[in-house]
DSSP file (Angstrom, degrees, kcal/mol; ACC not computed):
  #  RESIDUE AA STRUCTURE BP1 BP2  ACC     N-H-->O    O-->H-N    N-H-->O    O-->H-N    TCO  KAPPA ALPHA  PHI   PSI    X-CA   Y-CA   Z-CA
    1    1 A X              0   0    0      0, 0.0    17,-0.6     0, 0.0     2,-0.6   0.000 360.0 360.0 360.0 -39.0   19.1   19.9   28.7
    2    2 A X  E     -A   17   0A   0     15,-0.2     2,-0.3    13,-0.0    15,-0.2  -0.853 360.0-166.0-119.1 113.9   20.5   20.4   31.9
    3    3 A X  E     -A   16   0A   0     13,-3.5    13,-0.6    -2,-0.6     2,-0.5  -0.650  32.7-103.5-109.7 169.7   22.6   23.2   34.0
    4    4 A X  E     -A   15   0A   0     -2,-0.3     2,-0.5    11,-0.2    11,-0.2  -0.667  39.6-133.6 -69.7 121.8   24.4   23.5   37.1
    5    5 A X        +     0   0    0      9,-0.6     2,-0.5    -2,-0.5    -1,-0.0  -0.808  29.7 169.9 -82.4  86.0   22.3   25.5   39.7
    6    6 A X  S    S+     0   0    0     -2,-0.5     3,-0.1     1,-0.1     8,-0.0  -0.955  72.4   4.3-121.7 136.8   24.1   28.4   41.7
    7    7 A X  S    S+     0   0    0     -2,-0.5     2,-0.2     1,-0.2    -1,-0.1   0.316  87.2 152.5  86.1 -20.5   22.1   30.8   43.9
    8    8 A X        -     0   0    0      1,-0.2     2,-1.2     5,-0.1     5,-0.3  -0.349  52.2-129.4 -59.3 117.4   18.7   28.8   43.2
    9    9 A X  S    S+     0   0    0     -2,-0.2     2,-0.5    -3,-0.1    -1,-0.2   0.208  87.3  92.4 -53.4  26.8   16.6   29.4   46.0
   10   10 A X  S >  S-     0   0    0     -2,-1.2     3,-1.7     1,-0.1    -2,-0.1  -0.991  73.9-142.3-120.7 132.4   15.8   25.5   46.6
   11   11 A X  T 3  S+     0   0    0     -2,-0.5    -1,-0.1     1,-0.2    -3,-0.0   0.825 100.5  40.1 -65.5 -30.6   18.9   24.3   49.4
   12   12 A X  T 3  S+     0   0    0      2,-0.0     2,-0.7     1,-0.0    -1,-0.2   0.183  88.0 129.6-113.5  43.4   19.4   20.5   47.5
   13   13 A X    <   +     0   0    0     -3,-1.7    28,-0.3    -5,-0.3    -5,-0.1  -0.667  16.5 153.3 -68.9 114.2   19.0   22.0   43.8
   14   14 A X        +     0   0    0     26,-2.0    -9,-0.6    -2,-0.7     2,-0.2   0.640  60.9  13.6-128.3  11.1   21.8   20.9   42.0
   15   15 A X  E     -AB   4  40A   0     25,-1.9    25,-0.7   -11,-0.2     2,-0.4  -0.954  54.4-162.5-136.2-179.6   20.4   21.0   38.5
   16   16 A X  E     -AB   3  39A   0    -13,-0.6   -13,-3.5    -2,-0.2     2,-0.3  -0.951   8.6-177.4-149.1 146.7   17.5   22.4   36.4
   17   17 A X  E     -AB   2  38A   0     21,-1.3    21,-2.3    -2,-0.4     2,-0.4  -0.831  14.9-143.1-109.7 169.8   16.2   21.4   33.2
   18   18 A X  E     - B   0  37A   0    -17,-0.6     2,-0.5    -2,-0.3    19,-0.2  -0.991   9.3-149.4-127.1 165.1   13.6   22.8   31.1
   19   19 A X  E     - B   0  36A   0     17,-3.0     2,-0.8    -2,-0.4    17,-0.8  -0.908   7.1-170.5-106.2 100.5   11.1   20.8   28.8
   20   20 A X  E     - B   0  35A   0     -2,-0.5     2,-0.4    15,-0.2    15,-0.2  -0.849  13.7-172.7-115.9 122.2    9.7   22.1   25.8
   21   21 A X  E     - B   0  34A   0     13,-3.1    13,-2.0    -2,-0.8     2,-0.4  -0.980  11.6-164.7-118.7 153.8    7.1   19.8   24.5
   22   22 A X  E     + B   0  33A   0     -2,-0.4     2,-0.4    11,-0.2    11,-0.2  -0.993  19.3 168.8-122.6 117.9    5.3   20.2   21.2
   23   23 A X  E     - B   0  32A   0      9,-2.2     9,-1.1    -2,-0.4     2,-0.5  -0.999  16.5-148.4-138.1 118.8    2.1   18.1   20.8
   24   24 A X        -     0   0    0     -2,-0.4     2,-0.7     7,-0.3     7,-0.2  -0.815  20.4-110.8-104.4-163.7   -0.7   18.1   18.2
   25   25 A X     >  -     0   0    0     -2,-0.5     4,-4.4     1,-0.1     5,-0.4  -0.715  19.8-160.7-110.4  95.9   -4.1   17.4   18.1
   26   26 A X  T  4 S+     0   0    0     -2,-0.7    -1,-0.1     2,-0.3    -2,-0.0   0.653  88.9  39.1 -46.2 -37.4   -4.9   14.4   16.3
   27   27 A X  T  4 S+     0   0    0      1,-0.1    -1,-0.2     3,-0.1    -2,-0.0   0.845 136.8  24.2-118.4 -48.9   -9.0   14.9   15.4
   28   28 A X  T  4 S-     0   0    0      2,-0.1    -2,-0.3     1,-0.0    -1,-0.1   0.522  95.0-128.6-127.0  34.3   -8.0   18.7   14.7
   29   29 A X     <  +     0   0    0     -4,-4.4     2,-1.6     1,-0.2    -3,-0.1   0.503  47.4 160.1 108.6  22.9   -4.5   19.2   13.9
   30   30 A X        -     0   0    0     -5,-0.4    -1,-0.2    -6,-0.1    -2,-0.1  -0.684  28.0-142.9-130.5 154.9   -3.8   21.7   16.3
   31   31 A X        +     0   0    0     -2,-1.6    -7,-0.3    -7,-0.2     2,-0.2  -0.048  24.4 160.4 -78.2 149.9   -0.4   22.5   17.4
   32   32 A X  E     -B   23   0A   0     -9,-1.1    -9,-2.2     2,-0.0     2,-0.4  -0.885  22.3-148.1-147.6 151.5    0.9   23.5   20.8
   33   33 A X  E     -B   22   0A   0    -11,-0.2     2,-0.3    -2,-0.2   -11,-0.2  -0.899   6.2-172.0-118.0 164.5    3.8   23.8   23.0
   34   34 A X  E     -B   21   0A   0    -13,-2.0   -13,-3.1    -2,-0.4     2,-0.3  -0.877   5.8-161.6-126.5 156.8    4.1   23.5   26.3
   35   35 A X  E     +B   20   0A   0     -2,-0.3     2,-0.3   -15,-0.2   -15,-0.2  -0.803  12.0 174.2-148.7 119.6    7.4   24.3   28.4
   36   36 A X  E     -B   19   0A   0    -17,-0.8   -17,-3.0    -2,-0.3     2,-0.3  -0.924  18.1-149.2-118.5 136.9    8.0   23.0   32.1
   37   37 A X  E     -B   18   0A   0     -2,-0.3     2,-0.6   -19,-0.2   -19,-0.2  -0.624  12.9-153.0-112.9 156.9   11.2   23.5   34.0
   38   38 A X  E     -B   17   0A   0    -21,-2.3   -21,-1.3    -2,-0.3     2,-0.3  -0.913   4.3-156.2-140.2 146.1   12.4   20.7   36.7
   39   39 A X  E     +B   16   0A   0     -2,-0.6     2,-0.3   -23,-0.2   -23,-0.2  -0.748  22.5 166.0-109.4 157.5   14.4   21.2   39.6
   40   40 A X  E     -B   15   0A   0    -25,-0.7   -26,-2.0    -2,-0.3   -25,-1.9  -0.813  36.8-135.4-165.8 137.7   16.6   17.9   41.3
   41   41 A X  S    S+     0   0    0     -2,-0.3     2,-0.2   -28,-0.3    -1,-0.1   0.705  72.9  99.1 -35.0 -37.1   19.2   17.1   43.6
   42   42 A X        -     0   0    0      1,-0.1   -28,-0.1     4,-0.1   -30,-0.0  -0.576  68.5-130.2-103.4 146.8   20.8   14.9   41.8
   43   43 A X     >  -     0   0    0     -2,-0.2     4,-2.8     3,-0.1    -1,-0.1   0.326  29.7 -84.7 -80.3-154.4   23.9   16.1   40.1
   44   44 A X  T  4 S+     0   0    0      2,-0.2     5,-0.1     1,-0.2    -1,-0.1   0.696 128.0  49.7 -81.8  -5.5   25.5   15.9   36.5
   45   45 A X  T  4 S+     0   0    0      2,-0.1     3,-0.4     1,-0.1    -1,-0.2   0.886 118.5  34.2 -89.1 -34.5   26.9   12.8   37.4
   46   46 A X  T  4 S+     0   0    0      1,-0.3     2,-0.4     5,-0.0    -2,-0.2   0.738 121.0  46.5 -82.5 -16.1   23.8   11.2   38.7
   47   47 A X  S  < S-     0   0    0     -4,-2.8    -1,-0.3    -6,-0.1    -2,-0.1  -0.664  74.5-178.3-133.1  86.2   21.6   12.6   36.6
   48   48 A X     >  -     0   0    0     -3,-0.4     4,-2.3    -2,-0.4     3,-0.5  -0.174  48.0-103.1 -60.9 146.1   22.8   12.5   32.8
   49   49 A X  H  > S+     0   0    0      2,-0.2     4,-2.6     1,-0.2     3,-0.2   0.850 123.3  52.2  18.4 -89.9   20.7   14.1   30.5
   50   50 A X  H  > S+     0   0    0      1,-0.2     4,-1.8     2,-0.2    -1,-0.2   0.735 111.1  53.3 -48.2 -34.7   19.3   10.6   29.2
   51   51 A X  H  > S+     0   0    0     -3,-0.5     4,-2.5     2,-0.2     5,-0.2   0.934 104.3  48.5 -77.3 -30.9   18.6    9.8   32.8
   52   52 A X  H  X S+     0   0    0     -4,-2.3     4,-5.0    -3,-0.2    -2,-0.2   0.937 113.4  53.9 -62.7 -40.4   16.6   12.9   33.6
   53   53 A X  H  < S+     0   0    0     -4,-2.6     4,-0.4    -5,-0.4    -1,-0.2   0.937 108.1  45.1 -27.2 -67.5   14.5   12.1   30.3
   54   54 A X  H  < S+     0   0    0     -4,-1.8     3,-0.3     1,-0.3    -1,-0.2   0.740 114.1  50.2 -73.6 -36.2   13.7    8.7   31.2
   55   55 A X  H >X S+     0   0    0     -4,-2.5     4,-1.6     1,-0.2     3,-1.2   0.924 114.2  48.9 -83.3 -33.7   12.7   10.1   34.9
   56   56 A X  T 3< S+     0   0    0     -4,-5.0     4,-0.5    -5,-0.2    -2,-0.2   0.690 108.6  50.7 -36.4 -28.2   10.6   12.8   33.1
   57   57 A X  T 34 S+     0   0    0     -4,-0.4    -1,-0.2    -3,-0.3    -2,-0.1  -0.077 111.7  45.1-122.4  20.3    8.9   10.5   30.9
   58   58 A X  T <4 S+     0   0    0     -3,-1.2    -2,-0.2    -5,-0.2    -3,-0.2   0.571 115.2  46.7-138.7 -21.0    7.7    7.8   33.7
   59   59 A X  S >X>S+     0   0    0     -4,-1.6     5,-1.8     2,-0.2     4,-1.3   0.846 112.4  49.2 -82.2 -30.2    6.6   10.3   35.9
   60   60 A X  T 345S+     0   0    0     -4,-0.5     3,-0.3     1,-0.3    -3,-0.1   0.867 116.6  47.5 -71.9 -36.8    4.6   12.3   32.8
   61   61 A X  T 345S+     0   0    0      1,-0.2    -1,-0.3     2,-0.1    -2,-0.2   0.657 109.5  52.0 -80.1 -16.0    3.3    8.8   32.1
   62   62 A X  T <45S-     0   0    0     -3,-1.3    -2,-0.2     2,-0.1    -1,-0.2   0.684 116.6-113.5 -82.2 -28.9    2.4    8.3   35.8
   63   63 A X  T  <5S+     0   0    0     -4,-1.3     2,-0.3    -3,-0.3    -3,-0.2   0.326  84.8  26.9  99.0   5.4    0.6   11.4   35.9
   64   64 A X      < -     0   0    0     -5,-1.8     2,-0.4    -6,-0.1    -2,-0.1  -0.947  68.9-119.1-169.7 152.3    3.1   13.2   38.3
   65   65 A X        +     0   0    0     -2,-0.3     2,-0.2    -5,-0.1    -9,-0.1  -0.739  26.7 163.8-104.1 171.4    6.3   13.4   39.5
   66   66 A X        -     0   0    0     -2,-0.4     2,-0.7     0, 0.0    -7,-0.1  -0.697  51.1 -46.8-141.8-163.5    7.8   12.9   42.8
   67   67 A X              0   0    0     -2,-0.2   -27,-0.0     1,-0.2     0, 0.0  -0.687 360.0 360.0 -80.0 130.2   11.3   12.3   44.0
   68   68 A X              0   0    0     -2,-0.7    -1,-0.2   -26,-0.0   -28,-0.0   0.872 360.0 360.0-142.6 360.0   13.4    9.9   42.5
């Protein structure tokens, strides 16, 4: 999910992921993805895989993200 960041113009990137979600449409059954990429500071130790998820999926449910 997640790589090591070199040359990315943001100064405290030190990873990026991107997000591919796939959703359909309950009442008419139609499909889409969506794909959003995320930038962070925190590195591969602080921010595992499972943890960037979890912070993905409480800010998506929050209706935004912020730093966390």
């Amino acid at each position: 999910m997640g790589a090591t960041v070199d040359g990315l113009d943001f100064p405290h990137a030190a990873q990026v992921a991107r997000v591919v979600r796939h959703r359909t449409c309950l009442t008419t059954g139609r499909r889409s993805r969506e794909t959003v990429y995320v930038i962070t500071g925190l590195n591969s130790q602080e921010g595992s895989p499972q943890r960037l998820a979890k912070i993905i999926s409480l800010g998506l449910s929050r209706g935004g993200l912020s730093e966390a």
